[in-house]
KOLBAZA-127785 format. One record per residue: residue in three letters; x, y, z of N, C-alpha, C in turn. Coordinates in steps of 0.2 Angstrom, whole numbers. Each point is the difference from the previous one (the first is absolute). Layout:
BEGIN
> ALA,X,Y,Z,X,Y,Z,X,Y,Z $
...
This chain:
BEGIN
> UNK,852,224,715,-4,6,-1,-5,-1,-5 $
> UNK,3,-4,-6,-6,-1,-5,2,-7,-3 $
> UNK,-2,-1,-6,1,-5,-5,2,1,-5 $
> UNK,0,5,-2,-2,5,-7,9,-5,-1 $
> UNK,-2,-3,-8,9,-2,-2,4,5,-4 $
> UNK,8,1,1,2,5,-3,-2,3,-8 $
> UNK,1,5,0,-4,4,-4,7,1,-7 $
> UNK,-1,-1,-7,4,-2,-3,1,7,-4 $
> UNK,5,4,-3,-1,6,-2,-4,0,-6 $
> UNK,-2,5,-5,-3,1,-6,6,-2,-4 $
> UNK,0,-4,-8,3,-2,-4,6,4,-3 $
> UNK,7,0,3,5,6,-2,1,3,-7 $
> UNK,0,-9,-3,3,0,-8,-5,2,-3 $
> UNK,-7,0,1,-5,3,-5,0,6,4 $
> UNK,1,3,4,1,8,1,5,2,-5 $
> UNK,7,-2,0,7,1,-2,-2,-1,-9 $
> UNK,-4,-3,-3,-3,0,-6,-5,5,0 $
> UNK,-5,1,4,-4,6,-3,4,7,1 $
> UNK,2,1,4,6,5,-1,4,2,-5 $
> UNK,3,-5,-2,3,-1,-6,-5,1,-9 $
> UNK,-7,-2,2,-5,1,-6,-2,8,0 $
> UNK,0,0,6,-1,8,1,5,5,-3 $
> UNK,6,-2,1,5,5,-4,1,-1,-7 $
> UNK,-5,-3,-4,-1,-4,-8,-6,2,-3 $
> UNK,-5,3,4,-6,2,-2,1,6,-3 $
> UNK,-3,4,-4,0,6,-5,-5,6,8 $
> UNK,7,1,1,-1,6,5,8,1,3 $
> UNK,0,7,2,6,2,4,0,-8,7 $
> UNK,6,0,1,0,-4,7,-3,3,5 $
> UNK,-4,-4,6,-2,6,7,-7,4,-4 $
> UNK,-2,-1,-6,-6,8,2,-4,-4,-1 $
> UNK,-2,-4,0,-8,-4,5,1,1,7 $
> UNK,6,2,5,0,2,6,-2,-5,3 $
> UNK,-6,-1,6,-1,-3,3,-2,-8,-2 $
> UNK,-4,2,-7,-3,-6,-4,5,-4,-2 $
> UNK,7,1,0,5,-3,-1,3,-6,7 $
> UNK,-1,4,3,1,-4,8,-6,-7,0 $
> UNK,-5,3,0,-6,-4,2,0,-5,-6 $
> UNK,0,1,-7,1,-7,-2,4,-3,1 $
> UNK,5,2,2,8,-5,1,-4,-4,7 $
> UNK,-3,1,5,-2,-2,4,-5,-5,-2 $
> UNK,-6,2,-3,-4,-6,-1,4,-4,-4 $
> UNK,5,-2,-6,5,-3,-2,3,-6,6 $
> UNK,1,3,4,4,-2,4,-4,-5,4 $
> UNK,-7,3,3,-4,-4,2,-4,-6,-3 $
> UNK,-1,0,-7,0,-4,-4,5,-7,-3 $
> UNK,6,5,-1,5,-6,1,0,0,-8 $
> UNK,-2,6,-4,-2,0,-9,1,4,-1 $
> UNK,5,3,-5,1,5,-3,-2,-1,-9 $
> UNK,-4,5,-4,-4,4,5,-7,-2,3 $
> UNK,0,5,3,-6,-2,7,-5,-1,-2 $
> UNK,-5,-5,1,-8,-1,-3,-4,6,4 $
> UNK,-6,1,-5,-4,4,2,-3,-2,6 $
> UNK,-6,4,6,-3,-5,5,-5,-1,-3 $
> UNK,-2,-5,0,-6,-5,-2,-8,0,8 $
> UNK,4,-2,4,-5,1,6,3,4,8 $
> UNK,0,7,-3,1,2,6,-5,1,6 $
> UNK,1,-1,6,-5,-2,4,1,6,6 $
> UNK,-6,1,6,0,5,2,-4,-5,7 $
> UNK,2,1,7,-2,-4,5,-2,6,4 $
> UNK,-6,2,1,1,6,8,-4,-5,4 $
> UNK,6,2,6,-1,-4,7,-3,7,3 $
> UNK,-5,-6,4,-5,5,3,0,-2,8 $
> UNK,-1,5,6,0,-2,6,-1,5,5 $
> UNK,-3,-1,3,-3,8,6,7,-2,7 $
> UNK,0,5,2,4,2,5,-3,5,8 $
> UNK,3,-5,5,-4,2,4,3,8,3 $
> UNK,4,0,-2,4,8,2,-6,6,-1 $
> UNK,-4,-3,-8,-4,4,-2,-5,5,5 $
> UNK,-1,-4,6,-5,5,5,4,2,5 $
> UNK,7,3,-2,2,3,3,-2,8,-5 $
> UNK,-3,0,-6,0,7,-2,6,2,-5 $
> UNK,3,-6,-2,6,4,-4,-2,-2,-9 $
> UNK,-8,-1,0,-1,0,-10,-4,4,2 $
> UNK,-2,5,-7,-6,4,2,-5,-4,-6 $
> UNK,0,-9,1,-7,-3,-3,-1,-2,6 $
> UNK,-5,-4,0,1,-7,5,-3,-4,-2 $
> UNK,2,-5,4,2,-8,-1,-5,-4,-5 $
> UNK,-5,3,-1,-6,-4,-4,1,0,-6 $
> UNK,3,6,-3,3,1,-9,4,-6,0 $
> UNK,3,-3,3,6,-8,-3,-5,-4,-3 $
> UNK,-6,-2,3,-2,-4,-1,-7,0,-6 $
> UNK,-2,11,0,-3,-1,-5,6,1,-8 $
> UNK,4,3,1,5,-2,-6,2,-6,-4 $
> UNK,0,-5,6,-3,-8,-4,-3,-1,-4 $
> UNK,-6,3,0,-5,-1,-5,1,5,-6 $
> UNK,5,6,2,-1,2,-6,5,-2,-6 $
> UNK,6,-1,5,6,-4,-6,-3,-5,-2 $
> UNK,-4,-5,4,-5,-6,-5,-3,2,-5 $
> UNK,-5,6,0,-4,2,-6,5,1,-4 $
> UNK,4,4,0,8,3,-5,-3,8,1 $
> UNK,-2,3,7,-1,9,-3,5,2,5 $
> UNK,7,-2,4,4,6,3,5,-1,-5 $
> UNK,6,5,3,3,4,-3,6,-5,-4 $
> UNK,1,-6,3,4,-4,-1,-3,-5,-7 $
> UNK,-5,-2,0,-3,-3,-5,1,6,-7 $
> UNK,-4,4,0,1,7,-5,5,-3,-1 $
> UNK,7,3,3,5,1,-3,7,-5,-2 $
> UNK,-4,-8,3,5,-6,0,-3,-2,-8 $
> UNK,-8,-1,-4,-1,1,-4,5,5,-5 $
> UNK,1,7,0,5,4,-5,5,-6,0 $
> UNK,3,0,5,6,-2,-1,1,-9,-1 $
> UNK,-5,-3,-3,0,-7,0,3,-3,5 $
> UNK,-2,0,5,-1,-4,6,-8,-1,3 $
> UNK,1,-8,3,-10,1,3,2,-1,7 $
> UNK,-4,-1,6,1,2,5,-3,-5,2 $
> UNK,3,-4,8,-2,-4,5,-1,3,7 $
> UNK,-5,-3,6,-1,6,4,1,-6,6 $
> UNK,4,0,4,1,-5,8,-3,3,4 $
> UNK,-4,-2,6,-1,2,4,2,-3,6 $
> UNK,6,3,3,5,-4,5,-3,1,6 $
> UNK,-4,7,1,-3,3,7,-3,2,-1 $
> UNK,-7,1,-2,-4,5,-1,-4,1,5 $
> UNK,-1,4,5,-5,-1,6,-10,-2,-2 $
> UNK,2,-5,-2,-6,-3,-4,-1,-7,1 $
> UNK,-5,-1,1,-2,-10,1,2,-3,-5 $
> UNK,-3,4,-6,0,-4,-7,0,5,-7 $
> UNK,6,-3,-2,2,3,-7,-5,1,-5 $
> UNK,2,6,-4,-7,-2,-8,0,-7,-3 $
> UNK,6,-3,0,1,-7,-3,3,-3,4 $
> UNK,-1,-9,-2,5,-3,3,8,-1,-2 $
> UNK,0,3,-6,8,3,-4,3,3,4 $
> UNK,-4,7,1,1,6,3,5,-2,7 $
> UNK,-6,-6,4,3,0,8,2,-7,-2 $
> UNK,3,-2,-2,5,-5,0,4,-3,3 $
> UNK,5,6,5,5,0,3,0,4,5 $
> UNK,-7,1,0,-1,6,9,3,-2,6 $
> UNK,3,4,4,5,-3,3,-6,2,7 $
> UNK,-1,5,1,-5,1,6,-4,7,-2 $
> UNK,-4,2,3,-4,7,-1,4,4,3 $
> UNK,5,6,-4,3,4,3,4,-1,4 $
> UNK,7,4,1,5,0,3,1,4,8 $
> UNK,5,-2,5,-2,2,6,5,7,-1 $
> UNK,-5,6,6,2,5,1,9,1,1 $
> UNK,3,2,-5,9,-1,2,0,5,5 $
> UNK,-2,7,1,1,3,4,1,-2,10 $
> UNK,-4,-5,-2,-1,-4,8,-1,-8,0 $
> UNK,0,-3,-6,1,-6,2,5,-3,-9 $
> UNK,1,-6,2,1,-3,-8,-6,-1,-5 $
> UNK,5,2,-7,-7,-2,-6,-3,-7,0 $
> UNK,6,-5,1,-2,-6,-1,3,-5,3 $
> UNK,-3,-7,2,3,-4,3,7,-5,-4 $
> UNK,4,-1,4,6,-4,-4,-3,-6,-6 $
> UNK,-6,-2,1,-3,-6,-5,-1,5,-3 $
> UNK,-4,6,1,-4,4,-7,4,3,-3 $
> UNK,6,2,0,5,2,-4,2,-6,-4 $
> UNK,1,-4,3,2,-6,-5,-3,-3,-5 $
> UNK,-7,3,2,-6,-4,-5,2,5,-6 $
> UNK,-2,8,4,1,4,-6,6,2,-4 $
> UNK,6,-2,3,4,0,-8,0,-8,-4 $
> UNK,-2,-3,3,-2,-6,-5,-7,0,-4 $
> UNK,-3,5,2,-6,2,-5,3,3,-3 $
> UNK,4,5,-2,4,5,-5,4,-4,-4 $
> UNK,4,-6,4,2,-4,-4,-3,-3,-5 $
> UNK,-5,-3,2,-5,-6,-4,-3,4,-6 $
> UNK,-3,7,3,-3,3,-6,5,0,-5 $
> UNK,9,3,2,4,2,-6,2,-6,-4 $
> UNK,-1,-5,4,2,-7,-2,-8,-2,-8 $
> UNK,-6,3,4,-5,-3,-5,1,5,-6 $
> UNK,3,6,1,0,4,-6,3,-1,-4 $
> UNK,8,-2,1,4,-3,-4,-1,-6,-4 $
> UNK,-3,-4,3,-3,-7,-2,-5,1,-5 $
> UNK,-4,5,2,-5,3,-7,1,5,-6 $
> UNK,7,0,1,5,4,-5,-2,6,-1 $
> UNK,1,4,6,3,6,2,7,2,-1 $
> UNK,2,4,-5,7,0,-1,1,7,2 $
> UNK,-5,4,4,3,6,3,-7,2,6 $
> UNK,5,2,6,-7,0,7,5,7,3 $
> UNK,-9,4,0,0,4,4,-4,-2,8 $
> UNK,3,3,4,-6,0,6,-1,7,3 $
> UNK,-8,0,3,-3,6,5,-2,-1,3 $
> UNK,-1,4,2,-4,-1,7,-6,5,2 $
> UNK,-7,-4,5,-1,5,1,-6,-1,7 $
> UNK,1,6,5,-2,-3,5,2,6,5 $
> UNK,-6,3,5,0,6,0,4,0,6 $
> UNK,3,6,2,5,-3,5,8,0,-2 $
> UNK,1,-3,-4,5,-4,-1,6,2,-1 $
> UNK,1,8,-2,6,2,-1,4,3,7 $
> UNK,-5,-4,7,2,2,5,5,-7,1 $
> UNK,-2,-5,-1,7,-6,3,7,0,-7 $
> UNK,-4,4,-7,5,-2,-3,5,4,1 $
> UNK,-3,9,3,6,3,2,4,-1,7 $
> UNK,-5,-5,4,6,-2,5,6,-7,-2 $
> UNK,-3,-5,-4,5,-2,-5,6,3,0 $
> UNK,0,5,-6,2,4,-3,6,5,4 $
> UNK,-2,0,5,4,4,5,4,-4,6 $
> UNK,-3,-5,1,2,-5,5,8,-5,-7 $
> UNK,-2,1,-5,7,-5,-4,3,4,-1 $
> UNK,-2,8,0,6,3,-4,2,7,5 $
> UNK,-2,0,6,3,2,7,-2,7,0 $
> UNK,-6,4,-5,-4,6,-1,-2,1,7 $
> UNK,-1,9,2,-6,2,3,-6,0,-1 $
> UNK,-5,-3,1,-8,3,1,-2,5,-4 $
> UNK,4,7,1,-1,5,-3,2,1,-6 $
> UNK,5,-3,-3,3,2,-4,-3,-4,-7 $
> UNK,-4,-6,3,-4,-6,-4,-6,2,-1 $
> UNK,-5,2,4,-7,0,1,-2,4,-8 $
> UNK,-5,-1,-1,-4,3,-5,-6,1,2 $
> UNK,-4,2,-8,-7,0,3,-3,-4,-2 $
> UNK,1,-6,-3,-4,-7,0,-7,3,-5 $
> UNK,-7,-2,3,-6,1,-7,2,6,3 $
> UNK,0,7,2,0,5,1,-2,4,7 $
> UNK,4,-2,6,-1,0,8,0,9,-2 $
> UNK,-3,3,4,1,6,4,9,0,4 $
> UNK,-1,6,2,7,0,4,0,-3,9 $
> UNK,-11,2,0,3,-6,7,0,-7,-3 $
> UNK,-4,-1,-3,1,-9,-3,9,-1,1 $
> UNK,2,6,-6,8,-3,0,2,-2,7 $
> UNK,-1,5,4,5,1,7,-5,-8,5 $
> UNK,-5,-1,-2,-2,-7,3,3,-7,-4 $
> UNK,2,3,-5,3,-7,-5,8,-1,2 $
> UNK,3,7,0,7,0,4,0,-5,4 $
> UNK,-6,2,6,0,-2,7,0,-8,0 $
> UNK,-4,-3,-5,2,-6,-1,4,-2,-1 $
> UNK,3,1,-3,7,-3,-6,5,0,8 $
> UNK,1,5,3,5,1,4,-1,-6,5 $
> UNK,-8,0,2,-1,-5,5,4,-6,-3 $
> UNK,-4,-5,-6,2,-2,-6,6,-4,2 $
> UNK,5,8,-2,5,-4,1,6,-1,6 $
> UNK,-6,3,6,4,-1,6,-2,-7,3 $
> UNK,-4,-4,-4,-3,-6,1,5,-4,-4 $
> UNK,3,3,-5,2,-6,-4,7,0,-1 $
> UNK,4,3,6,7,-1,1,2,-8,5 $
> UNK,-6,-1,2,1,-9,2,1,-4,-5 $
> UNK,-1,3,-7,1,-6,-5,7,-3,-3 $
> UNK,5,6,2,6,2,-2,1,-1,-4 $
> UNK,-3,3,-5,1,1,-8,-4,-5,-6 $
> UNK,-3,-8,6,-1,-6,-4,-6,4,-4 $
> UNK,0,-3,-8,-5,3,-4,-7,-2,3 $
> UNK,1,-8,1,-8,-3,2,-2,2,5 $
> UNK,4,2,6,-2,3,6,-2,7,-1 $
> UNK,3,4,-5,-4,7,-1,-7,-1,-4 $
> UNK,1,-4,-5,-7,-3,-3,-7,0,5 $
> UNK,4,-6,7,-5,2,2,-2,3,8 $
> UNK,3,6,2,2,5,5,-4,4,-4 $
> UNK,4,1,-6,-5,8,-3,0,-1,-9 $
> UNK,-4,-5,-1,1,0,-8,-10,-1,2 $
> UNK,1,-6,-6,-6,-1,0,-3,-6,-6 $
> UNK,-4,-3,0,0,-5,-3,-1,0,-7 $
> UNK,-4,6,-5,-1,2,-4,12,2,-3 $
> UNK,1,1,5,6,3,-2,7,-6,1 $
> UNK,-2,-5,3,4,-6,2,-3,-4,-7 $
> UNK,-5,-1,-4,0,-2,-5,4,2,-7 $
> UNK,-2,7,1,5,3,-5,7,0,-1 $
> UNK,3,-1,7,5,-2,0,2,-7,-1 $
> UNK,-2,-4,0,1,-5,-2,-1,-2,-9 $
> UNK,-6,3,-2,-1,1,-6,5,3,-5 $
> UNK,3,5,1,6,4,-1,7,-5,0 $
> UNK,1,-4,6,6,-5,-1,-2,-9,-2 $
> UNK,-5,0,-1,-3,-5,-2,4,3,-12 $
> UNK,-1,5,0,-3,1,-7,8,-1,-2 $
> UNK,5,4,5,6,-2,-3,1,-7,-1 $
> UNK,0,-5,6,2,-5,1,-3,-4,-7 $
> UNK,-5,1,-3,-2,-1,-5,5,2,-7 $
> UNK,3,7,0,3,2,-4,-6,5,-4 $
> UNK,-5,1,3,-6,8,-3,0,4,0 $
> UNK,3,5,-5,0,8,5,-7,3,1 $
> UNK,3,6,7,-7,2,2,0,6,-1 $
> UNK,-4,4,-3,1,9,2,-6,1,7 $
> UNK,3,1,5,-1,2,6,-3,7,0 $
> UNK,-5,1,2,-6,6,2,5,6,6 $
> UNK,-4,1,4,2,7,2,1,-3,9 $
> UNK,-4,3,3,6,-1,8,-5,-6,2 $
> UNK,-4,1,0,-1,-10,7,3,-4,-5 $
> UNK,0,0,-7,4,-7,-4,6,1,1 $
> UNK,4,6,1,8,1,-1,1,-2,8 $
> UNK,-5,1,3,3,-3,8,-1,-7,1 $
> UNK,-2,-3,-2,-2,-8,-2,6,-3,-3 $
> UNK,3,5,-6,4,-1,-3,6,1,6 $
> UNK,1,4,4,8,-1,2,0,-5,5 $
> UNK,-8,-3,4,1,-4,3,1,-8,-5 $
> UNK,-1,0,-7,1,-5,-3,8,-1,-4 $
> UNK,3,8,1,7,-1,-3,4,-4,9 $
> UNK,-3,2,4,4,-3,9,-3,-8,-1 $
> UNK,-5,-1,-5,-1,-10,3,2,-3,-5 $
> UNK,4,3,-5,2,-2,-7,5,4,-4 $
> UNK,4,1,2,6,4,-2,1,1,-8 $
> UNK,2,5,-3,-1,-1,-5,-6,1,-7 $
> UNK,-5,0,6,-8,-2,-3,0,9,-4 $
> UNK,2,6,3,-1,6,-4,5,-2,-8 $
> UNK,4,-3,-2,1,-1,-7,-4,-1,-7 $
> UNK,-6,-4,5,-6,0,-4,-5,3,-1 $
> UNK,0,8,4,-3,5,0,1,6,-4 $
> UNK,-6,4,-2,1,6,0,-4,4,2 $
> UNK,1,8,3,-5,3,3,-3,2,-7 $
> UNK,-7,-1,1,-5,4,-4,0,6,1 $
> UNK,0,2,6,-2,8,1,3,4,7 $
> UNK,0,6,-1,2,2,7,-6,4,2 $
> UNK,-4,-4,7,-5,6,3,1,4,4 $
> UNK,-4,5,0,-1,6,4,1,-1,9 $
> UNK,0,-6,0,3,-2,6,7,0,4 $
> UNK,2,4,5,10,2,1,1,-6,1 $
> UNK,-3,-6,3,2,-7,1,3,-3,-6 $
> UNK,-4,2,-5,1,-5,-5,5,0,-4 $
> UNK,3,9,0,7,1,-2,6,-6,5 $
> UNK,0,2,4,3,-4,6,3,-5,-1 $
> UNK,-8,-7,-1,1,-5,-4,4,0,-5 $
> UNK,-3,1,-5,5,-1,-9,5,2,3 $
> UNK,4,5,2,8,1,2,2,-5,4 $
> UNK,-4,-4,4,4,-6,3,-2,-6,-4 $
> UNK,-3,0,-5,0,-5,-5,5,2,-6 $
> UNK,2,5,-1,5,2,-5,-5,1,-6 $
> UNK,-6,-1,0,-5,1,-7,-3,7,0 $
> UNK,2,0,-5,-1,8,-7,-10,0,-1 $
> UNK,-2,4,3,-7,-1,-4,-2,2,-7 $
> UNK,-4,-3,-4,0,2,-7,-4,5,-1 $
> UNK,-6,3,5,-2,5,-2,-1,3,7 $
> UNK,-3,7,2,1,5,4,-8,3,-2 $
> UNK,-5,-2,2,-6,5,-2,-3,1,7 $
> UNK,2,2,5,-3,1,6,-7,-4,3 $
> UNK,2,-6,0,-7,-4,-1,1,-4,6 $
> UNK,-5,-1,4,1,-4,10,-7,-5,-4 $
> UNK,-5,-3,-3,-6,-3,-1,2,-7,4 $
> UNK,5,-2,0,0,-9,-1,0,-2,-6 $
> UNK,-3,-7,3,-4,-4,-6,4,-2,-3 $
> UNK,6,1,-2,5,0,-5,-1,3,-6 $
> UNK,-3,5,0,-2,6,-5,6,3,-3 $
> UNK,5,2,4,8,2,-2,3,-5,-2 $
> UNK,2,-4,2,2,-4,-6,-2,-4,-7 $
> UNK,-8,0,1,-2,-1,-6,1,8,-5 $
> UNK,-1,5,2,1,6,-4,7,-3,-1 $
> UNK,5,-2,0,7,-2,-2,2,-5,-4 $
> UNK,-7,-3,0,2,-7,-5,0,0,-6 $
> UNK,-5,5,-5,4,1,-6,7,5,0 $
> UNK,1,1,3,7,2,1,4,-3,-3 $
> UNK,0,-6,6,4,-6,-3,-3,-5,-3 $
> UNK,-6,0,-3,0,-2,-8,4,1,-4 $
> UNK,-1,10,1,5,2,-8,7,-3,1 $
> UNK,2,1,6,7,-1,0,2,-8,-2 $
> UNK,-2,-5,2,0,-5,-5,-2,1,-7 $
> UNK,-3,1,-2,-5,0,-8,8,5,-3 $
> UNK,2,5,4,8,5,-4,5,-7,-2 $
> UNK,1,-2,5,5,-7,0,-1,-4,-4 $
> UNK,-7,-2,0,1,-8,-4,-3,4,-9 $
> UNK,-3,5,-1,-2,1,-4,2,5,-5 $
> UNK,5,5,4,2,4,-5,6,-3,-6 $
> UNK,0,3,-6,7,-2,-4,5,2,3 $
> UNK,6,-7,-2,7,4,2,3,4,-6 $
> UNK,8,4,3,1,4,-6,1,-4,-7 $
> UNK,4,-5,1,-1,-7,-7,-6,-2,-4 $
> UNK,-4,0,5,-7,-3,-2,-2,7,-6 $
> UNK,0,6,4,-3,5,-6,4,4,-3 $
> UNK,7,-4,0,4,4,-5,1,6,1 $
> UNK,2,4,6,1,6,2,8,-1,5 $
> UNK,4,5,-4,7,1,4,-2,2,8 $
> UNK,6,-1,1,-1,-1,9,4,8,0 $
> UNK,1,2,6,5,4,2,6,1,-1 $
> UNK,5,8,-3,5,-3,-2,5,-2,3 $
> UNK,0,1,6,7,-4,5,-1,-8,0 $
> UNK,-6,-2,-1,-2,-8,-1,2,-3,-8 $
> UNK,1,6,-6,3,-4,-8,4,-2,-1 $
């Protein structure tokens, strides 16, 4: 099925220590809440207690057009992927704004963009072809192109680690698109259509009832796969999304944690936890979107989203709004005093 080598869990004993720092710090136990969990986690990740600040968090949107698109189910079309390119180059969408707040800087792939030629030769690097094939009525992509593209998503997670990236978000963006992630999305976790479907950039209610139409088709196409990830990759995925998912179990295999965006990355994500078992331990959800899909997802990943602000953009904009999150919650661990250090009694069932 893949190559991906088994995937090693995050570091127990530097979990089992910051846990342990945690109940030493000058606070009651528990009322950091969740900030509590997630630095035990990036501890663990790191394999150090306490956990280092992130020095180079990185931000990768994979970009790629989808031919399902002229079936009517985004209410952009198709040309916005490729002028978006040029604006995350300048640094003016929404993803740049706010990967800046959050000291992160952004990389941009163009795995499929239905374009000859990328703004840069960075940019198209790893293009795998122009656009992905109609799932509704054909496959996205050829068995070689799938191949190429998780090995794009690998090689990028491979160059970012190499250039000391010690934390990676990915996004995505590519109009169309939330039409294969929610056949994904439904085809691994045995969903209705209807129970998945969203409104993506903002369909009408016939768009939704023509984006249903697809997904169903979708996934009546992609019961020949019997379940194989790479045969759903490429029956009804897509090549912007077959990177991702590589990307994602590429980062484990490395040992990097990822905070994962909203529903085409968490669908990439459950096709990279089926080629890399394992690989969700190095995850966190950033966000939960506005998307019924992407609830779905997380519940078959087991991941808690850190924040909840009814946000659908891509880009990886939700998980970047997340990252100083998990800043503080490392910077509580490694930096507050413990009750020793400042000389303040504990609790009195602890004296």
């Amino acid at each position: 099925m893949t190559d991906f080598p088994p995937i090693t869990a995050p570091d127990e004993d530097a979990a089992a220590e910051a846990r342990a720092r945690q109940n030493r710090l000058i606070k009651p136990p528990g009322s950091l809440g969740r900030l509590e969990d997630l630095s035990v986690w990036v501890a663990a990740c790191q394999g150090s207690c306490p956990p280092r600040p992130f020095h180079r968090a990185r931000v990768v949107v994979f970009a790629g057009d989808h031919g399902v698109a002229a079936a009517g189910v985004s209410a952009y079309p198709t040309e916005v992927t490729a002028q978006m390119l040029t604006n995350f180059e300048a640094g003016g969408a929404a993803i740049n704004v706010i990967a800046e707040v959050a000291g992160a800087t952004v990389r941009v792939a163009d795995i499929a963009v239905d374009v000859e030629d990328a703004p840069s030769a960075s940019i198209g690097k790893h293009k795998v072809r122009r656009g992905s094939g109609n799932i509704a009525v054909e496959d996205a992509l050829s068995a070689q192109e799938v191949r190429a593209a998780l090995q794009a998503g690998r090689q990028i997670a491979d160059d970012e680690v190499d250039s000391g990236a010690d934390l990676l978000i990915a996004g995505d963006m590519g109009i169309g698109n939330t039409t294969p992630a929610t056949t994904l999305i439904a085809a691994l976790t045995d969903s209705e259509p209807v129970a998945v479907v969203g409104r993506g950039t903002g369909v009408d209610d016939v768009g939704w009832a023509r984006k249903t139409a697809a997904i169903r088709d979708a996934l009546y196409r992609s019961r020949a796969s019997g379940g194989d990830p790479v045969a759903l990759l490429r029956m009804c995925g897509g090549a912007d999304v077959a990177a991702m998912a590589g990307f994602c179990a590429q980062a484990a295999v490395r040992r990097t944690p990822v905070l994962l965006d909203g529903l085409v990355v968490s669908a990439a994500a459950l096709v990279a936890e089926q080629l890399a078992p394992g690989a969700r331990q190095w995850w966190q959800a950033g966000h939960r979107s506005s998307e019924p899909a992407h609830t779905v997802a997380l519940q078959r990943l087991g991941l808690d989203p850190i924040v909840d602000m009814g946000m659908r953009l891509g880009e990886g904009t939700g998980a970047a709004v997340a990252l100083p999150i998990l800043r503080a919650a490392v910077a509580a661990l490694a930096s507050m005093a413990t009750f020793d250090e400042a000389g303040i009694s504990r609790a009195a069932e602890e004296q």
